[in-house]
C-alpha angles and dihedrals in degrees: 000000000000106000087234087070079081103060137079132267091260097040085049094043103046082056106049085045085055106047107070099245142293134258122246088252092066096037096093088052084050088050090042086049089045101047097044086058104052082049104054094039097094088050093051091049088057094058096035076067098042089050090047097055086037092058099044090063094032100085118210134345116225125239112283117227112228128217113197137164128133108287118276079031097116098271091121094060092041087060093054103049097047098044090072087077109082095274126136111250133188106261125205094256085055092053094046100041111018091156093054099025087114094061121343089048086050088055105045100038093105080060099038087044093053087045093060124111119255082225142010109262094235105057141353110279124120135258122224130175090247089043112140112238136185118251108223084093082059098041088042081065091051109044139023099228105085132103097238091069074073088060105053085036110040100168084072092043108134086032097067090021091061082032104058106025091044115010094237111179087004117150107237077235085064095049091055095047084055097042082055101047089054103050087048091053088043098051080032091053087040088060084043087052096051090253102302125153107268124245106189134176136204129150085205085068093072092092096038108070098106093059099036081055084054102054093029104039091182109034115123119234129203122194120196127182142193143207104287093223092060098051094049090061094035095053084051081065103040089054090044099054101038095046082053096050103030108024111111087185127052115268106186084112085063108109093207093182090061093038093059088038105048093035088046082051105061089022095062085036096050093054093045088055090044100035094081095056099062105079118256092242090058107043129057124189125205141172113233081218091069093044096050087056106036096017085168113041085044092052090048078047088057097039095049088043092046098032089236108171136232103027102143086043087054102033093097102057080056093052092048089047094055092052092054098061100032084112095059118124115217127206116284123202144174118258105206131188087252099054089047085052094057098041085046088047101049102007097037094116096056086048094058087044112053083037086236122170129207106264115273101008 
């Protein structure tokens, strides 16, 4: 199952109008997608309707906390960890069917549950029906401004990928449709999670701070960053094996190496512009590398910075988590003269920065 199964006609449509086309080879997957979505329109208007009626009479949502950081940065681990407190998180019914989570979803998660994964593409953790997952997937079903739409349609990469990590060339008119469609599949995703205050992770977020602060003024935000070197390998393997499992166009065109470098480069810039105008008591930074090592003594860091309740009372579901995946093998990839030449080259400030060394060295 294709995760645009999941959107809506004129999220489907803008896309495919946008792409460039499709071969014949993907033509049956277009008319599956297509078809999965007209059927399921009359379904979506119901619960636009049910949400609607459910939101007018649901109060306020509180503040949501924000975990950002450039992909294969730690923000993954991090999730999982904190969503063992009692947060709202984004399930994987939430991320296939946003616009149907409320019924239909409800309906159809014994199916959606069996048709998981046993593990991500791109790496080794599990899958779970109550994993956490980010919501750019869900939002990617909803609008056509997101960067994995450069993903199922590679032949318009850097089109959806400067469009929808950084609204290059975007109409203010196209921001605010965004901004919109977020904050209805936020309050939408807090009825689906029985009200809880929402925990929600997405590396695109990293350059947007400054406007998440302005639409949430008193959400709580947590950076965490990682050895450059590291992501830079790591994100080689994230585009490759997506591209393989979701991309509907050939990508072989597709330079990856600039794609992680030039992308790493105004992402990481974006958030250290942004990041002082959130207030201190409102942001934490951390390295993954310290919370690999010390994954307790770094989360009680966050809570007391944030004022985050309830550590000692939750401490031990963390401690259990981290037990049960103590086994868990992470990626392991070559670090080669070349590769360090190109993280030294274009990364090399937030090298120095950060004083981070090249893997095993």
């Amino acid at each position: 199952m294709h995760p645009l199964n999941g959107s809506n006609y004129g999220t489907l449509a803008s896309v495919l109008a946008n792409s460039g086309g499709v071969p014949l080879k993907s033509m049956p997957h277009v008319v599956g997608l297509l078809g999965a979505v007209i059927g399921r329109a009359p379904i979506s208007a119901v619960e636009k309707i049910y949400t609607n009626a459910q939101l007018k009479s649901s109060g306020d949502m509180p503040p949501p906390v924000f975990i950002v950081g450039h992909w294969r940065s730690g923000t993954t681990h991090l999730y999982n960890l904190m969503v063992q407190d009692d947060f709202g998180f984004v399930p994987p019914v939430a991320t296939g069917l946003p616009w149907d989570m409320l019924l239909l979803g409800r309906l159809l998660k014994p199916v959606i549950d069996r048709a998981l994964p046993e593990t991500r593409y791109i790496d080794n953790i599990p899958v779970r029906p109550d994993s956490p997952q980010e919501d750019e997937i869900a939002l990617a079903n909803m609008s056509p401004l997101s960067f994995y739409h450069g993903i199922y349609f590679p032949k318009a990469f850097d089109h959806h990928v400067s469009r929808g990590l950084f609204f290059d060339g975007c109409a203010q008119s196209e921001v605010e449709e965004w901004q919109d469609t977020f904050t209805y599949f936020m309050r939408k995703l807090w009825l689906q999670q029985d009200r809880k205050r929402l925990l929600i992770k997405n590396p695109v977020y990293t350059s947007r701070v400054k406007m998440l602060h302005r639409l949430y003024p008193d959400a709580l935000f947590i950076h965490i960053r990682r050895n450059p070197y590291e992501v830079f390998e790591s994100m080689r393997n994230f585009y490759a094996k997506l591209f393989k499992q979701l991309a509907l166009q050939p990508y072989d065109h597709v330079d990856i190496d600039e794609a992680v470098l030039s992308v790493y480069e105004r992402i990481m810039g974006l958030i250290e512009a942004q990041w002082p105008s959130i207030p201190e008591a409102q942001r934490v930074e951390i390295a993954y590398e310290n919370l690999d090592e010390n994954p307790i003594e770094e989360l009680e860091r966050v809570y007391a910075t944030l004022g985050l309740p309830g550590f000692n009372f939750v401490r031990p579901r963390f401690e259990a988590y981290l037990r049960s995946v103590a086994g868990f093998e992470k990626n392991r990839f070559d670090y080669s003269d070349k590769s360090a030449a190109l993280v030294e080259g274009r990364l090399g400030a937030f090298v120095e920065q950060g004083g981070y060394k090249r893997p095993g060295r």
